[in-house]
Every structure is written in C-alpha cells, then in structure tokens.
MARKE-813114 format. One line per field, with one value per residue (C-alpha): residue in one letter; x, y, z; chain. Coordinates in steps of 0.5 Angstrom, whole numbers, plus 2048, in hexadecimal, padded with zeros to 3 digits. Layout:
BEGIN
residuo a ...
c1 X ...
c2 Y ...
c3 Z ...
cadena A ...
***
This chain:
BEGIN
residuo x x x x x x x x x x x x x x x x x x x x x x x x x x x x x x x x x x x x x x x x x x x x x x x x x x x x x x x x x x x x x x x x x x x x x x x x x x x x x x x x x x x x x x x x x x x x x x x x x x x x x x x x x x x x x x x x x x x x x x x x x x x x x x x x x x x x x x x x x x x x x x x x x x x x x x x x x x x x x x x x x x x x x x x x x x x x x x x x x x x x x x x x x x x x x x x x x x x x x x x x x x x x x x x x x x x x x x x x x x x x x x x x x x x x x x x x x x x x x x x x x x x x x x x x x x x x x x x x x x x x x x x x x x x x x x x x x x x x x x x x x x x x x x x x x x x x x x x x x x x x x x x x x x x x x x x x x x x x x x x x x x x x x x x x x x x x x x x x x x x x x x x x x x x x x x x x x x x x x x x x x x x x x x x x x x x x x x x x x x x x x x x x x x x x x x x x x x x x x x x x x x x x x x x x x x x x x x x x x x x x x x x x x x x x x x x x x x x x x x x x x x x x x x x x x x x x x x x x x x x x x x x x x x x x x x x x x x x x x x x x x x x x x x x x x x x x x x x x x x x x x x x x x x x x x x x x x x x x x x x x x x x x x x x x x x x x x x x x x x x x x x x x x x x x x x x x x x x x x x x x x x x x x x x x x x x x x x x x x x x x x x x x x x x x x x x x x x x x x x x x x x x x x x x x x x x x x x x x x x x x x x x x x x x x x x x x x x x x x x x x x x x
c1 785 780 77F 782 78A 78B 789 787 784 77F 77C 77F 786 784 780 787 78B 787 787 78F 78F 78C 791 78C 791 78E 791 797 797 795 79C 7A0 79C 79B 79C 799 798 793 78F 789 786 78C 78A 785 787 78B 783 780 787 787 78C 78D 791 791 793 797 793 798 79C 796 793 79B 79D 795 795 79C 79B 794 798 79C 798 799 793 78F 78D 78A 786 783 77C 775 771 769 766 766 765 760 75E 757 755 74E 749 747 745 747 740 741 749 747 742 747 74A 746 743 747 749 74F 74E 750 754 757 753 75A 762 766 76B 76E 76E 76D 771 76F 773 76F 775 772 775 775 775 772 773 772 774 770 774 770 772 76D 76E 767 763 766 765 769 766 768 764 75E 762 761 764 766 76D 76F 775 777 77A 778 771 76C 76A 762 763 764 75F 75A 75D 75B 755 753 756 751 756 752 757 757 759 75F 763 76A 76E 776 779 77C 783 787 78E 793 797 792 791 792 795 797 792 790 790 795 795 79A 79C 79D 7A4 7A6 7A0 79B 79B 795 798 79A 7A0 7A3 7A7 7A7 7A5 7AA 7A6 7A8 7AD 7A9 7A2 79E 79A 792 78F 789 784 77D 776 773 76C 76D 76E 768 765 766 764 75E 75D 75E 75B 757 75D 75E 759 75F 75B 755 751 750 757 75B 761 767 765 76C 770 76A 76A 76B 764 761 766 763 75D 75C 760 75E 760 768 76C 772 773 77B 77E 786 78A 78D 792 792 797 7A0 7A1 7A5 79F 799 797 790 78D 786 782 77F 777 776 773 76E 769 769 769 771 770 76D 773 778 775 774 77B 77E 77A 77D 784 78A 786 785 789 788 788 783 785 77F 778 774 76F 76B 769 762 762 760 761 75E 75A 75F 75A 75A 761 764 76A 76E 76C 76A 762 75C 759 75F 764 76B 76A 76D 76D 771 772 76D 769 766 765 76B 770 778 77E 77F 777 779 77F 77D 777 77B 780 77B 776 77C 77E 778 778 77E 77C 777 779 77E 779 773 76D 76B 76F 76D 766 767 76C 771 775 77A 777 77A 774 775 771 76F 774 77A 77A 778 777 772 76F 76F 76B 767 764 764 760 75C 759 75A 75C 758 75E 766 769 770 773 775 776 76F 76C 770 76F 775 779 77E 780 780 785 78A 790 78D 78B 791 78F 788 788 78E 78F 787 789 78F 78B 787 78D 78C 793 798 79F 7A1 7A5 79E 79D 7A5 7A4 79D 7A1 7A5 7A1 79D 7A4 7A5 79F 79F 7A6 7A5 79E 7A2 7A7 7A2 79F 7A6 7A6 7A2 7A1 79E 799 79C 7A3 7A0 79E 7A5 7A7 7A2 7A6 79F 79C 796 792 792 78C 790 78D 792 792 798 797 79C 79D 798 793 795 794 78E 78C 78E 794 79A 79A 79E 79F 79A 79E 7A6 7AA 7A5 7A3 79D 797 795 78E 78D 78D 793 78F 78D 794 797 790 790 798 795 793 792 794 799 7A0 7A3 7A4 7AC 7AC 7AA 7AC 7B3 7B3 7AD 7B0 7B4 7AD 7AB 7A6 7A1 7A1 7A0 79A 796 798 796 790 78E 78F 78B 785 786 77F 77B 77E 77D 775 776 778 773 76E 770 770 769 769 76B 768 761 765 766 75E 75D 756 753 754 74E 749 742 742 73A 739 73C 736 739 73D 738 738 73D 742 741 741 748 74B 749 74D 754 752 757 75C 75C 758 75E 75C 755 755 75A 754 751 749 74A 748 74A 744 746 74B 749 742 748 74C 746 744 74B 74C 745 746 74E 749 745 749 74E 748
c2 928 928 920 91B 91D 91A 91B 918 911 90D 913 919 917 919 920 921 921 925 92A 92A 92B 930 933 932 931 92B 925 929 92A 922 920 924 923 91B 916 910 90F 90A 909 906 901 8FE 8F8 8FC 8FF 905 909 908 909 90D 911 912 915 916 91C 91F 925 92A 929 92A 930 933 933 936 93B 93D 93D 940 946 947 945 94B 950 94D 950 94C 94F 94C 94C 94A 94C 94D 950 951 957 958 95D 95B 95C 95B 95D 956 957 952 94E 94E 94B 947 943 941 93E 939 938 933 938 93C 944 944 94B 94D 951 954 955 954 95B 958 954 956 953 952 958 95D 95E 95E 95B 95E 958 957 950 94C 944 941 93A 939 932 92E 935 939 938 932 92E 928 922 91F 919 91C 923 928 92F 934 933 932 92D 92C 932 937 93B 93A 93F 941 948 946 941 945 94A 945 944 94A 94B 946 940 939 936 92E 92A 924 921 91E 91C 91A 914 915 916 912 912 90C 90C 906 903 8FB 8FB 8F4 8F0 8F4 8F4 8F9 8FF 901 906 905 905 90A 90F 912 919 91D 923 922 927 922 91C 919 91C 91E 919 912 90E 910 90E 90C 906 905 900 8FB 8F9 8F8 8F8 8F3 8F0 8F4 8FB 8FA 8F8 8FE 903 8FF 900 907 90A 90E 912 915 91B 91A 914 916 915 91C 91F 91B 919 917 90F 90E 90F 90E 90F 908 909 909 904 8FF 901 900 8F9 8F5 8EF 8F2 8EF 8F3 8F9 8FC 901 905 908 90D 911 918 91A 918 916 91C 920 91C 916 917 911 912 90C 90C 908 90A 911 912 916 913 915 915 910 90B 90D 90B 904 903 904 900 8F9 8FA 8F6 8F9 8FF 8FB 901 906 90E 912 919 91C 919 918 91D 91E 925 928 92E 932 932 935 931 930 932 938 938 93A 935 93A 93A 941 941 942 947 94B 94E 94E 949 942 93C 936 92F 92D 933 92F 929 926 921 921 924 923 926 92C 92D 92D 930 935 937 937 93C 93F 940 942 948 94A 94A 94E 953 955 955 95B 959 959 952 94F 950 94F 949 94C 94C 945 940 939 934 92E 929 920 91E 923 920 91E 926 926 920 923 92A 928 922 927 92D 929 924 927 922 91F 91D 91F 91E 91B 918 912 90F 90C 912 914 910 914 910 90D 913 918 913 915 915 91A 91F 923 923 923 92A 92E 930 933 937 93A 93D 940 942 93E 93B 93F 93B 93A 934 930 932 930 929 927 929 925 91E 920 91F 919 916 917 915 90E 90D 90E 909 903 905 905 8FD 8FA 8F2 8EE 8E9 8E3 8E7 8EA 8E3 8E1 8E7 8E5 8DE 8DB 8DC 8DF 8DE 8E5 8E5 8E4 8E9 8EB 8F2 8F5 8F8 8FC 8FB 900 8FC 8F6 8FA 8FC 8F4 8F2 8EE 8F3 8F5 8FB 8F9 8FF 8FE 8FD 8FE 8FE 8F9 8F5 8F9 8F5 8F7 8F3 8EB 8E8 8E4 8EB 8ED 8EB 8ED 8F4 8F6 8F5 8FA 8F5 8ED 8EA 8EC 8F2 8F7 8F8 8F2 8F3 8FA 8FC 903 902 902 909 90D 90F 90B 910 911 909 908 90E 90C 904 906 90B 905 8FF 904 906 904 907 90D 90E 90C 911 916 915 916 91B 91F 91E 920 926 928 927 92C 931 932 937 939 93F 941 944 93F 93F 936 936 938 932 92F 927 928 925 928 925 926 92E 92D 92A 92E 934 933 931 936 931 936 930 92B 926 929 928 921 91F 921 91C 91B 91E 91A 919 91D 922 925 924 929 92D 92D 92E 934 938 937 93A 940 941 941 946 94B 94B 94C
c3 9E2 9E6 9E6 9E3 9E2 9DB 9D4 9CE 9CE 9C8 9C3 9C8 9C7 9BF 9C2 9C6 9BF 9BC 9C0 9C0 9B8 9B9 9BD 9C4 9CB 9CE 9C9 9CB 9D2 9D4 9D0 9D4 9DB 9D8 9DE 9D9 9D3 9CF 9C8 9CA 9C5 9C3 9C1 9BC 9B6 9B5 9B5 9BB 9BF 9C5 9C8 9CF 9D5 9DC 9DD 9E5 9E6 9E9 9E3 9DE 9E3 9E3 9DC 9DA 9DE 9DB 9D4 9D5 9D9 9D3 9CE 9C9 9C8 9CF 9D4 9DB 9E0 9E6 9E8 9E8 9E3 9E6 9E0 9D8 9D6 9CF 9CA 9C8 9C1 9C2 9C8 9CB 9D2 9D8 9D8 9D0 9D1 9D7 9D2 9CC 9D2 9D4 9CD 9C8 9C2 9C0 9BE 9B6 9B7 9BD 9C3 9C5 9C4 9CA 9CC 9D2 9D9 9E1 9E6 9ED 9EF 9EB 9E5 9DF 9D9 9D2 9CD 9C6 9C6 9CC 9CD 9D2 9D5 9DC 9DD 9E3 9E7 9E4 9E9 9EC 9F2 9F5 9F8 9FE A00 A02 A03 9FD 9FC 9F7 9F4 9ED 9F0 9F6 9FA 9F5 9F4 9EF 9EA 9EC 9EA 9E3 9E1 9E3 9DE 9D8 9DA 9DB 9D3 9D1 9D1 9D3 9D8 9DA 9DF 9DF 9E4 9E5 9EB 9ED 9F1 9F8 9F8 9FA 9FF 9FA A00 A04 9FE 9FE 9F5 9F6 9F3 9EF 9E7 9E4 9DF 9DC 9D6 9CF 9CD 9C9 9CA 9C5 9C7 9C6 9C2 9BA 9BD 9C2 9C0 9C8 9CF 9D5 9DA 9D5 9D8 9DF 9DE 9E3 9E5 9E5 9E8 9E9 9ED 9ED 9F3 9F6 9F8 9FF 9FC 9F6 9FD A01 9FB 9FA A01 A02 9FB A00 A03 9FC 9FA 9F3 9EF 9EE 9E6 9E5 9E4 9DE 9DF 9DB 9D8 9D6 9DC 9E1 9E9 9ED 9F0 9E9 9E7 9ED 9EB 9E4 9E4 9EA 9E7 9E7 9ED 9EC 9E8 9E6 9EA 9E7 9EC 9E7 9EB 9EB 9E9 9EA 9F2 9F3 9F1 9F5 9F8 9F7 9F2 9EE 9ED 9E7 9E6 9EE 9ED 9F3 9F7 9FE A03 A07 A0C A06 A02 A06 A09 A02 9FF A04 A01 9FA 9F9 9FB 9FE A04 A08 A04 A06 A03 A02 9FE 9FD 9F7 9F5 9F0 9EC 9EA 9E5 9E0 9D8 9D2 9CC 9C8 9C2 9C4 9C0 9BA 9B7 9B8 9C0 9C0 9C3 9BF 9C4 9C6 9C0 9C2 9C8 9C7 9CC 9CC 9D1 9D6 9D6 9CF 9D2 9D1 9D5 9D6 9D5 9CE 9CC 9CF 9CC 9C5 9C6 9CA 9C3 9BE 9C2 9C4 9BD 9BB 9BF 9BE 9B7 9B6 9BC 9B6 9B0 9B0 9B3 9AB 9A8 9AF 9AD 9A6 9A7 9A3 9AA 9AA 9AF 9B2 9B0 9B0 9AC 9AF 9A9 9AC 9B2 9BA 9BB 9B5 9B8 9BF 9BC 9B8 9BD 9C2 9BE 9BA 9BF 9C6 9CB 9D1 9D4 9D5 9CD 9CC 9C7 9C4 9BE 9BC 9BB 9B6 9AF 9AC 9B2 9AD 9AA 9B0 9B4 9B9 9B4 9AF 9B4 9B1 9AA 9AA 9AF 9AE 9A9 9AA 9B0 9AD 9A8 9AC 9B1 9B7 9B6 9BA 9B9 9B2 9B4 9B4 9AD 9AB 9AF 9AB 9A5 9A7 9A7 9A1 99E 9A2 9A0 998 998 99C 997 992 994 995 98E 98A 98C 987 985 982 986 986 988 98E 98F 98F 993 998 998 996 99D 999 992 98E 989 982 97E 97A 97D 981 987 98C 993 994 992 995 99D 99A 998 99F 99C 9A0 9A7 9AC 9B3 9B7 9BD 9BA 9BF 9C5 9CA 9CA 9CF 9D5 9D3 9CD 9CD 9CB 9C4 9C2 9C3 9BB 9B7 9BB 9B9 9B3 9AE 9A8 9A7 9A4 9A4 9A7 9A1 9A3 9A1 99B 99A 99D 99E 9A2 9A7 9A7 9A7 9AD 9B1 9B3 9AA 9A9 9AD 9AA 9A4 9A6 9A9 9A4 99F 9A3 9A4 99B 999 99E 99F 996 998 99E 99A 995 99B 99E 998 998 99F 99D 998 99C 9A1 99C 99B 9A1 9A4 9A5 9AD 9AD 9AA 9AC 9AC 9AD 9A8 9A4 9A3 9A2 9AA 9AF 9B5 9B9 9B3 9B4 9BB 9BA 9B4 9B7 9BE 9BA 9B4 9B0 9AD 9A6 9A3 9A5 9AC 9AC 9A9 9AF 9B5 9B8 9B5 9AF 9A9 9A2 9A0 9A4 9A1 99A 99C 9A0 999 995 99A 99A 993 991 995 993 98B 98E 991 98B 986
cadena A A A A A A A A A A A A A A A A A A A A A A A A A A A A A A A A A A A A A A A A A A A A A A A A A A A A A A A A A A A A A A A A A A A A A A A A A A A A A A A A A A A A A A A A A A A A A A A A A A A A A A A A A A A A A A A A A A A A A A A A A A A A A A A A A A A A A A A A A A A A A A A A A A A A A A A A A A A A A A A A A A A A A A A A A A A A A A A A A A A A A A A A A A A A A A A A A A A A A A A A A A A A A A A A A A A A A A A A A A A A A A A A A A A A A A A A A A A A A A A A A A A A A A A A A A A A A A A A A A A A A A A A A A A A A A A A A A A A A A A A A A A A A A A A A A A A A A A A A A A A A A A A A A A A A A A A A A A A A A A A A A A A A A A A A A A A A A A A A A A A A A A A A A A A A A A A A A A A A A A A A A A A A A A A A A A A A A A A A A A A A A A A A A A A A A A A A A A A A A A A A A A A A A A A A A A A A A A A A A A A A A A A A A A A A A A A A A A A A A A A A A A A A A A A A A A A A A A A A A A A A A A A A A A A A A A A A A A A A A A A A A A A A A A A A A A A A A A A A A A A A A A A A A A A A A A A A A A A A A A A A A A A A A A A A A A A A A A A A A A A A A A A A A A A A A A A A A A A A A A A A A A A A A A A A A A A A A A A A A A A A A A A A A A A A A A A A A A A A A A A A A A A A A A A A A A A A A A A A A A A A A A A A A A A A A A A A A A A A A A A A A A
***
C-alpha cells in the first residue's frame, strides 16, 4: 500500500469483493490487517454500499509476504526487469514500429509473442507468458515544488528501462499523474475539537470466508477537520512553486490534489481533511490525512498545515508529492488483458491507466488468471479460443465494467470505479459477489480451498431455506391487514400473497443494522429510514422463525426481494446483452472498406478493434447506423466465404 493505507470505499469496496470470490488475497489480507471498518453510503440502499477498511500497514505487509512465500506452486524472484523480450513473427523494422506507435490504430494480428524478460542485471528470464503490473514506476517521476526526479515512489527507482522496451515494441504510451499527502507524526496533533469516526459495530469483513476480523474490539478512530481561507491563500500564492499542476498531464478528477482543488472551486472556503491512522499505536504514530494530497514545496507544507485545525503543532514527517508516469492505451487490450501487439504479454493496474488499489488487484487476477490459463493450453486452443478464459462481461459485474470501459473507450485520465458506471449496480452489489463469481472461478480452477465452495453451498441452502420460509406464509389481503394491525391498507384483490411478496410490495421490513449502533456519519432523521431494508413492520413480527435464520442470510434474502422487479427487468437486459456479446467480429477486418462508416467512425474502430457488435456499439461516436452497416458488412462476407 503505497498510499492510502485502507481499502474499499463506494464502487471499489465491490471490486474488493469480487476479487475475494475469486479467491484473490486482498479482501483477505485487509480483515486481518483491518483497524476500521465502515460501509460507506449506508444511508443509501443495499446497492450503492460501500466497504471500507483502514488497514495497518506493517500487519497487511507481514501477513502478504508469508502467504506469498508459502503459497503453493509460487516462485518470487527479486529484480528489476530492464526489457521484454519478443519473437517477431512478422518483418517490421524500427521506423515501421516507431510509426504505429504515434499512429491511432491497433494491429489486427499480432506483430510478435513474448519469450521472456531481461533484468537490469543482465539475467535473462525464459517465459511464455508474461504480466506486466508496473504501478506508477514505468518511467516515473516525483515532483516536489519545483524539484523533479526519477522515482516511481519515494526512495525507490523508477523504471526508464522498461518503458523504453514498450515503445520500441510499438506500444503507444500516454501520460497521467497522481500524488500522496505529507505524512504526518499523531503525536502533535490537538484531536480535541475535532469530530470523530468511528468503526462499525459489528464489522463487515471483506472476505466471504470470514465471519469477523481480529482487530474488531480495537478499532481505531479517524478523525475531521478541514482547511481554511489562509491555507487556499497560501497555494493560490505559490501555484508557481509546483511544476506538478500543469494542464497537459491529467490527473485524477475523483481524488484531485489540493492545488487543483483550490483552483478549480474558488469559491470553496474550506475543504475536508480525514486523519486516518496508519495503523494500531503500537505499530505507528504516523497519520494520513486523506483531501490534502499536494506538490509544494516542503516549507509551503509545513506552514500550511500548521493553519488547518487542530494541526496547529503538527510534525510533518514526509511531504507530499506528486508522480508522472507512463501508461499504455488500454485499447491496445484484449478483454481477457492480453495485448493485441504482443501474444502472451498481459498488463494490469496502472500501466492501463487506471487508479487505486482495488483496480489494480482485480486487474491483476483476471490477467493473471489469464496467463496462467493459456500457459497450459497449446498455442493452438489460444489461437482458436478453444483454451478456457476468465472474461467478465458489463452484466457480470464491476470487473466486467471496469475492462470493457477500459478497452473499448481508452481513458484521458486515471479510471476508478464507482457505482454510476455500472447500469447492472443492482444486481452486481456487495453482498452478492460470492454468488455471482465463485462458482465461475472454481470451474476454471482458480478456487484453491474448497472451504470456499462448502461455504457458498452453504448460504445457497440458507437462502432457499429462508425464501421458502416466507413463501409458505400465506394470507389473504385483508388478514394481512389484520396482522399488520391495520397500519397499512393492502388492495383487496382477492388474491392470496405470501409474506414474500409483501417484502417485495414494501408492506414488511428487516432491520439492515440488527444489533449494530448508528454511524455518526449518517444524520440522525435518516437514521430509522436507513435501518430499513422495506416498511411496515418487522418480518419476525410476522414470521417467528425469522428470527433464527442468520443475519447475513435475511438480508440477502430482504435486499434481493425489495430489488425483485428490477432485477427481472435487468435480467431480461442483460439477456440481450449478451446475445449482442455472443455476435463476434472478425480480428482482421478492413472497417474502411464498410462503405456506410464515416470517417472518424473507422478512424475509431479501427483503434479499439471491438471484439463484438456489443462492443462496438458502446464506443464513443459510433451510430446506430454504424453498426447496422457493420452487421450487413460482416454477415455479407460470413455468406461469401461460406458459398
């Protein structure tokens, strides 16, 4: 964790999630290094809820490095990897590589396969498939005020070598920046008239496989407070110390730095700051303020903090700074990671252009998975897609959101995720991560313990068994008034519905925080409609037995009948989804030739080289008309070859 010591948060908290039910490690490594727990937006509906942990460092770093030292078939070589190493399947010379890399287009086939990788050292490395996770390292550099030197984090060497190596293999490589806070010593900080945050009690953990986390009676407290006038005063009078916040590099719109935030909303006096310990106070003193990330210059840091409430003493003991690197046009990918130029070379996290921790992991299992995959199939099934792939789909869930963005509309600034670009948010939420994915993954082999599999087959059978509890409840309209003690009308209809439907008519609720205390983070006349999953009242109250089934199973049984007429409407969508996924284009198609396609439509096309119609037709500029010239084009050459 090179920044922010925590994960999760609204949309990513999902993302960590689904990597857990795929069996990935960082759902599990944060429960166990967890110091505070929340679900963001809880005063929202189960859909849009956002886990979170503040995680201590030294305990995630501890418990990493031992699993990945002991982790079965796993072999971990330290060093720095100067060049990839390829085998070039057809004769393009170094001014032909060098022009389709300033050119907006994508080969149809690729120009080589990757055999391994050279390390600084001069060892060579033999590899038929290789994953390429360069974080903000491939050609990094750190910005300090007006200071600025290669380093893809502080005290550690960026990588020139290697970033070289992709131009050179014809890759066409952007720009993007981000940056980190100063660091700050706890010890001199005045928390006494500051707000406090605390944990949730009892804490959602990450992982399906964990009931609860070690650190849940010990959380620690974040706390608030905010700038002032004569801090925005001081950056807007030194914009000229930090070379950082220049127009021509982007950098992230949804976690911007303090300079662009003072910049951009001039007419903001103050702007939030959370003090999020980094870890328990045996481990460290060193707080993060998170909204404060900044490029000035050390002096200018340190004056400036000392203005912000409660900082007034404040030890600073590393400065912000902001990062530049390199990164990959993420159309140069493959949904299954794998680039287009290069057979057998993936890329995941950053290097695609993305942001955050949770990005980079999921990335980083599917292209990961991927290699592994194909590694162990002939170069044949790969080649004819016979070989088994993990690909995820925009109806599968955030992952499948978070590719298909990527390749099929690039990025001009570093992506994260967050529910609003997902239109299937309702049925990919947290809670159903497990059901959505494991059972995917364990059929391509990447569910490693089988305690996983026991334990979805256990909830599966707790959810049949508690939706079969309410639908044996039947009654009558106007004796279900008579239950509800006349609080509510029910249409008298005649018909008889069970206590299934009536959750999902909104007549009967589950309390979503049963034995938990109230968040300070939610205003108190929100409170009582947000504990509730539906109105009226409580289903025990209705339904005895309710009480005994286990709280985690009657709110995925409550959340998925209060969301039961649009999820059927989703379905029915994402049926047709997937049908339009199912029509697959040609790698190699010539898109001028498709006489209807206007120019910056081939121009477009032919940079992201869709892999489906469904694809196309979520790129940027293509029309309507578009596609059906494209389906006329492909089905009349389809008739043609066949005849």
């Amino acid at each position: 964790m090179s920044c922010n010591p925590s994960f999760g948060g609204i949309g990513k908290g999902v993302l960590v999630r689904e990597v857990d039910a795929m069996d990935g490690l960082c759902g599990r490594m944060a429960d166990l290094g967890g110091v505070q727990f929340r679900i963001l937006n809880r005063s929202k509906g189960p859909a849009v809820h956002g886990p979170r942990a503040q995680v201590d460092r030294v305990i995630y770093k501890r418990n990493m490095l031992q699993t990945l030292q002991t982790y079965a078939g796993l072999d971990i070589k330290a060093g720095s990897v100067a060049d990839i190493l390829l085998d070039r399947s057809t004769e393009l010379d170094e001014q032909a590589l060098k022009r389709l890399a300033s050119q907006d287009s994508t080969l149809a086939t690729s120009s080589a396969t990757v055999v391994g990788v050279r390390l600084e050292s001069g060892e060579i490395i033999r590899a038929r498939k290789v994953v390429i996770t360069t974080g903000t390292f491939l050609g990094g550099e750190i910005h300090i005020g007006l200071k600025a030197f290669p380093s893809g984090r502080k005290g550690e060497a960026a990588s020139i070598g290697l970033s070289k190596s992709l131009k050179d293999a014809g890759f066409r490589l952007g720009r993007m920046k981000t940056g980190t806070p100063p660091r700050l010593d706890g010890l001199t900080i005045d928390y006494s008239r500051m707000p406090k945050q605390l944990g949730d009690m009892p804490v959602s953990p990450f992982s399906f496989i964990h009931d609860s986390v070690p650190h849940a009676n010990d959380q620690v407290v974040c706390y608030q407070t905010h700038t002032t006038p004569a801090v925005h005063d001081m950056i807007r009078a030194n914009f000229d110390q930090s070379i950082h916040i220049r127009e021509t590099i982007r950098g992230p719109r949804y976690c911007p730095s303090l300079e662009s935030k003072v910049k951009r909303f001039s007419e903001k006096e103050s702007h939030l700051i959370w003090l999020e310990p980094e870890g328990l106070p045996e481990h460290t003193s060193t707080v993060y303020p998170n909204g404060i990330s900044n490029t000035m210059p050390e002096d200018i840091q340190q004056k400036f903090l000392r203005m912000i409430p409660g900082l007034e003493n404040v030890v600073m003991t590393q400065p912000g700074y902001g990062v530049e690197y390199d990164h990959v046009d993420p159309r140069e990918l493959k949904r299954t990671l794998e680039t287009k130029r290069v057979t057998g070379l993936y890329m995941a996290g950053q290097i695609n252009g993305t942001t955050g921790y949770e990005e980079a992991a999921a990335q980083g299992l599917l292209a990961g998975a991927n290699a592994g995959l194909a590694a162990v199939h002939s170069k044949a099934e790969c080649e004819s897609q016979e070989a088994p792939q993990l690909t995820l789909d925009r109806s599968d869930g955030y992952l499948g959101v978070l590719i298909d963005d990527l390749i099929t509309r690039g990025v001009n600034e570093p992506y994260r995720v967050f529910t609003a670009r997902s239109e299937y948010r309702l049925s990919s939420r947290a809670n159903n991560a497990d059901l959505r994915l494991t059972r995917r993954a364990a059929a391509l082999g990447l569910i490693r313990d089988s305690a996983r599999l026991a334990r979805l087959d256990t909830v599966e059978a707790d959810m049949a068994h508690a939706q079969a509890m309410l639908e044996q409840v039947v009654h009558l309209p106007h004796i279900w008034e008579a239950q509800m003690g006349g609080s509510r009308r029910v249409v008298r209809d005649g018909v008889r519905k069970s206590a299934l439907d009536m959750i999902r008519k909104g007549f009967l609720s589950e309390d979503l925080w049963a034995g938990a205390r109230d968040p300070e983070n939610v205003p108190p006349e929100h409170i009582p409609k947000a504990r509730k999953l539906a109105g009226g009242p409580e289903i025990s109250a209705i339904v005895p037995a309710w009480a005994d089934v286990p709280l985690d199973i009657r709110q995925r049984v409550v959340t998925e009948a209060m969301y039961h007429g649009h999820l059927r409407q989703l379905s029915a969508e994402a049926n047709t989804f997937k049908r339009e996924e199912s029509m697959r284009l040609p790698a190699d198609i010539d898109y001028s030739k498709v006489r209807v396609l206007s120019h910056e439509e081939v121009d477009k096309l032919s940079i992201v080289r869709p892999d489906t119609f469904g694809a196309a037709k979520r790129i940027d500029g293509i029309t309507p008309g578009g596609i059906l010239a494209l389906l006329k084009y492909v089905r009349q050459n389809r008739a043609a070859q066949s005849a």
